[in-house]
C-alpha positions in Angstrom: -221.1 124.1 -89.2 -218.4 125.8 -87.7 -215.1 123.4 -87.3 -213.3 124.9 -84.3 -212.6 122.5 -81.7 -213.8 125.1 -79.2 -217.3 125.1 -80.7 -219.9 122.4 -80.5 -224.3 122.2 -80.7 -225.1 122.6 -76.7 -228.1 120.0 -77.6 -225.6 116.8 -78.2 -225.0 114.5 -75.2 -223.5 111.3 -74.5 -225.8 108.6 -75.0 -227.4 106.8 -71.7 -224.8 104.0 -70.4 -221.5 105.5 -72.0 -220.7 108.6 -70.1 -217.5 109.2 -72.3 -215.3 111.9 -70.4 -212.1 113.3 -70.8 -209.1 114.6 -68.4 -206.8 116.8 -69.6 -203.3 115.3 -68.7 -199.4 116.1 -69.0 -198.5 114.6 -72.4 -201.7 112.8 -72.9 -205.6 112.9 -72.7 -207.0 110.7 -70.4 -210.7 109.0 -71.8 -212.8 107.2 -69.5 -215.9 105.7 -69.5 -218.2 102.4 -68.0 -218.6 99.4 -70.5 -221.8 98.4 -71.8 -222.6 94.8 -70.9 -221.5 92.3 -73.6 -219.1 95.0 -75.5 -215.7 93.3 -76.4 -214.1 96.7 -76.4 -213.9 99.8 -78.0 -212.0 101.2 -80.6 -211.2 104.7 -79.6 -211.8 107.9 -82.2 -210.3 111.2 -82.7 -210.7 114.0 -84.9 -209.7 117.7 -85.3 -213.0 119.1 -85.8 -216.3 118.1 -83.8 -218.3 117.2 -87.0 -215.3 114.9 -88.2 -213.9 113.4 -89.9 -212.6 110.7 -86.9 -210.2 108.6 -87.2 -208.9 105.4 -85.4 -206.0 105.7 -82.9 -205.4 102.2 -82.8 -206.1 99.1 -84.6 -207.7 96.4 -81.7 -210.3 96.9 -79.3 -209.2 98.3 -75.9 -210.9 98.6 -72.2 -210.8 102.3 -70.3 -209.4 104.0 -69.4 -207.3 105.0 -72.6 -204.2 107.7 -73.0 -204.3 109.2 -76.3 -200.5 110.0 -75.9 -200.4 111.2 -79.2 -202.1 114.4 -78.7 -200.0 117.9 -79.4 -200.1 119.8 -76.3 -202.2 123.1 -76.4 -204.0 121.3 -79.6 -208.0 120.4 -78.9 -209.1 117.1 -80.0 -212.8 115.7 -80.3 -213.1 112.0 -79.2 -215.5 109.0 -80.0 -216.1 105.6 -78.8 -216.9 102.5 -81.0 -218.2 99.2 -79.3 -216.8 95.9 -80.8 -219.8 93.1 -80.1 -220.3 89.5 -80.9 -221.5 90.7 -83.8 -218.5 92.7 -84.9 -217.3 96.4 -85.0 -220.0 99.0 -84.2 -220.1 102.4 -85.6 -219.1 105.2 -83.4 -220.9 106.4 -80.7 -222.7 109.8 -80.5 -221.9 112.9 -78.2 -218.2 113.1 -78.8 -216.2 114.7 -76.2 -213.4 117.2 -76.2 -209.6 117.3 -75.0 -205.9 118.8 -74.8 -202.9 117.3 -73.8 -200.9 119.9 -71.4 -197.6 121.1 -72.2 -195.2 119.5 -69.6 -194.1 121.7 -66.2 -191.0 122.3 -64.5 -191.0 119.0 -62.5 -192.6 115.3 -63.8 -196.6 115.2 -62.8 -196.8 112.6 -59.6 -198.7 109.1 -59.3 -198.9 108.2 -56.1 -199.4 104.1 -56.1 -200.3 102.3 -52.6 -200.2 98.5 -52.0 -201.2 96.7 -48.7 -198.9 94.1 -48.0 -201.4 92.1 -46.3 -203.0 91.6 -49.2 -200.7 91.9 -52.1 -202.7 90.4 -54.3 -205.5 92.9 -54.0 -205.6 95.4 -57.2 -203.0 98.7 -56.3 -204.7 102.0 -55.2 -203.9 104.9 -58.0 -204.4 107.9 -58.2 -202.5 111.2 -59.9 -202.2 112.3 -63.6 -202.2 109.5 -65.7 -203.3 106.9 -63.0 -204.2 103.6 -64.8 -204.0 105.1 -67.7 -200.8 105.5 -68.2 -199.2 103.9 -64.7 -200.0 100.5 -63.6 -198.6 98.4 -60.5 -198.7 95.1 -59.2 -197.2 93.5 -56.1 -196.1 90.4 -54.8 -195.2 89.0 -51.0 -192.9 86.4 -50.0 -191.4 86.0 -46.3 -191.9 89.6 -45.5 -190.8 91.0 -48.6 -193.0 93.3 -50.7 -191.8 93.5 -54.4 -193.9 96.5 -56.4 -193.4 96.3 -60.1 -194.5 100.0 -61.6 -195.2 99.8 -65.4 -196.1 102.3 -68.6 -199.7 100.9 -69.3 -200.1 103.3 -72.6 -202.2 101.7 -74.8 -201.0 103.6 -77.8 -197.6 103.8 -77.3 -195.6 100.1 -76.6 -191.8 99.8 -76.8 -191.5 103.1 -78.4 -188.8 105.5 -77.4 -189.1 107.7 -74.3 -191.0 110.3 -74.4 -190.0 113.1 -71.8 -193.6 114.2 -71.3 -195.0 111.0 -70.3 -192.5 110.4 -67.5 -194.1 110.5 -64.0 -192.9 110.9 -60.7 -194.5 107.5 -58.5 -194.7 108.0 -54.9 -195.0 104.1 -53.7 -196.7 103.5 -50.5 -196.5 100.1 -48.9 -199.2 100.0 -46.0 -199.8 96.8 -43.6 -196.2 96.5 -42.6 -194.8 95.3 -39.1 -195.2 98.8 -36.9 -191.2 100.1 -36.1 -189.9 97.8 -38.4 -186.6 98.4 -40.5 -186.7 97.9 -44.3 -184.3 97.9 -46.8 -185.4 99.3 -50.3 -183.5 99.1 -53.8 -185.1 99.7 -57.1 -184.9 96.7 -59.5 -181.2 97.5 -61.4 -180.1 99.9 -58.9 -176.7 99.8 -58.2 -176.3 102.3 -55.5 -176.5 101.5 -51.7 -180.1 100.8 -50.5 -182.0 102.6 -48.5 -183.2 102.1 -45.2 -186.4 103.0 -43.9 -188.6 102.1 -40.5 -192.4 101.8 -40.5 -194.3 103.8 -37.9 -197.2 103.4 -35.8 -199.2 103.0 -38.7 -197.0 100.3 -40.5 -196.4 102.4 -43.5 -193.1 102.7 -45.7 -193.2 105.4 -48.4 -191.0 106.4 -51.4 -190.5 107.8 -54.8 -189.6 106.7 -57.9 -188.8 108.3 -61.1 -190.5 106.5 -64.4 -189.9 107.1 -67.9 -192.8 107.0 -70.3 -192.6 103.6 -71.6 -190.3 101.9 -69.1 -190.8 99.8 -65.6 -189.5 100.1 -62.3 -189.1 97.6 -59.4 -189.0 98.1 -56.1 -187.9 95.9 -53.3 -188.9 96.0 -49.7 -187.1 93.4 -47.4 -186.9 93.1 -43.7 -183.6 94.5 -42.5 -182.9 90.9 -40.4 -179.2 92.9 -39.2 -181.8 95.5 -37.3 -183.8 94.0 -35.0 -187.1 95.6 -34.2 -187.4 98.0 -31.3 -188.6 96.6 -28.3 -191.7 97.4 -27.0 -192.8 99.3 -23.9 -194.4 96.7 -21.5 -198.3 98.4 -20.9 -198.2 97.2 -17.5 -200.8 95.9 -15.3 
C-alpha cells in the first residue's frame, strides 16, 4: 500500500456513531466528533502515513473537540480515535481521517466570542478558527458589570511557551446590555486608559482582543455611573 498521506482506499469510512472530521486550522488541526454513550474519553491518534503506524498525542482521555497543535504546517497527518470505557482503553477506531495545519497569514485568524449578559451563565457563543478548540470563554455578572475571561483551551499544549501561530485575534461581543448605555472597558492587567463605549438600540457592546496561544485575557465591562444615560424621547399619546 502506498504511504502518502494524500492517498487512501475510497472504500474505508468512519464507523456509524463516530463521524470523526477534521478542520484544517492556522497552527493547528481541529478534530471533532459526537461521543458514543458511556465512552470516558478518547485518546486521540496520529500518524504520518494512513496505514500507520499511529501514535498517541497525549497521555489521558480527552472530550472534542481536540487541537493537535503539534502539527507542521503544510505537513498531512492521518488521525484516529480511541474510546476509553468502563472497561478500560479501546483500540483505535476505524476510518481515520486526514489533516494539515496552515502556515500562519499576515494578520492573527479571528474568534469572535459573544456572551448575553442576561444570562451570563449560559455557555459563550463561538465561532472562528480554533473556536472551542483552542479559545474558550466564560462570563460572569455582578451590579451591571460583565467580566469575560478569554482562555487557550489547547489540550495538547498547557503552560508551554507562546507560540506565534496559535495567537488569535477575539472579537468579544457582549449582547443584552441597557440600550444607549455608556460602558467602560479595560482588559484584565491593562494599564492604559479605558475605553468608552455606548450600546445601541440593540444593547450590544463589541471589541477586540489580541490572545497569545497559551495565555488568558480579561475583559471588564462596567456601567460608566459619571455618564448618565440619554434620555428618552417621550412616545406621546
Amino acid at each position: 500500500m502506498n504511504g502518502r498521506p494524500g492517498l487512501a482506499p475510497a472504500a474505508v469510512l468512519p464507523p456509524p456513531g463516530t463521524a470523526l472530521l477534521s478542520t484544517d486550522g492556522i497552527g493547528h488541526v481541529l478534530l471533532d466528533w459526537v461521543p458514543a454513550p458511556g465512552t470516558a474519553g478518547y485518546v486521540v491518534h496520529r500518524s504520518d502515513h494512513y496505514e500507520g503506524p499511529y501514535a498517541p498525542l497525549h497521555t489521558g482521555p480527552v472530550l472534542p473537540p481536540y487541537a493537535d497543535t503539534h502539527a507542521e504546517p503544510g505537513r498531512g497527518y492521518w488521525y484516529r480515535i480511541a474510546p476509553r470505557t468502563p472497561e478500560g482503553p479501546q483500540p483505535p477506531l476505524p476510518g481515520p481521517v486526514r489533516g494539515c495545519a496552515l502556515a500562519p497569514g499576515s494578520a492573527p485568524p479571528g474568534v469572535r466570542v459573544r456572551i448575553d449578559a442576561d444570562a451570563p451563565h449560559h455557555p459563550a457563543h463561538l465561532t472562528g478558527d480554533g473556536a472551542r478548540a483552542l479559545v474558550t470563554a466564560t462570563a460572569t455578572a455582578r451590579d451591571g458589570t460583565v467580566e469575560v475571561r478569554v482562555v487557550n483551551a489547547a489540550a495538547d499544549r498547557p503552560c508551554a511557551t507562546p507560540v506565534p501561530a496559535l495567537g488569535r485575534r477575539v472579537t468579544v461581543e457582549v449582547a443584552g446590555l441597557d440600550p444607549g448605555a455608556r460602558y467602560r472597558l479595560r482588559p484584565a492587567g491593562d494599564t492604559g486608559p479605558e475605553a468608552l463605549a455606548h450600546t445601541g438600540p440593540d444593547g450590544l457592546v463589541r471589541t477586540t482582543l489580541d490572545l497569545p496561544m497559551p495565555g488568558s485575557r480579561t475583559l471588564r465591562l462596567a456601567p460608566d455611573r459619571n455618564r448618565p444615560h440619554p434620555a428618552k424621547e417621550d412616545p406621546g399619546p
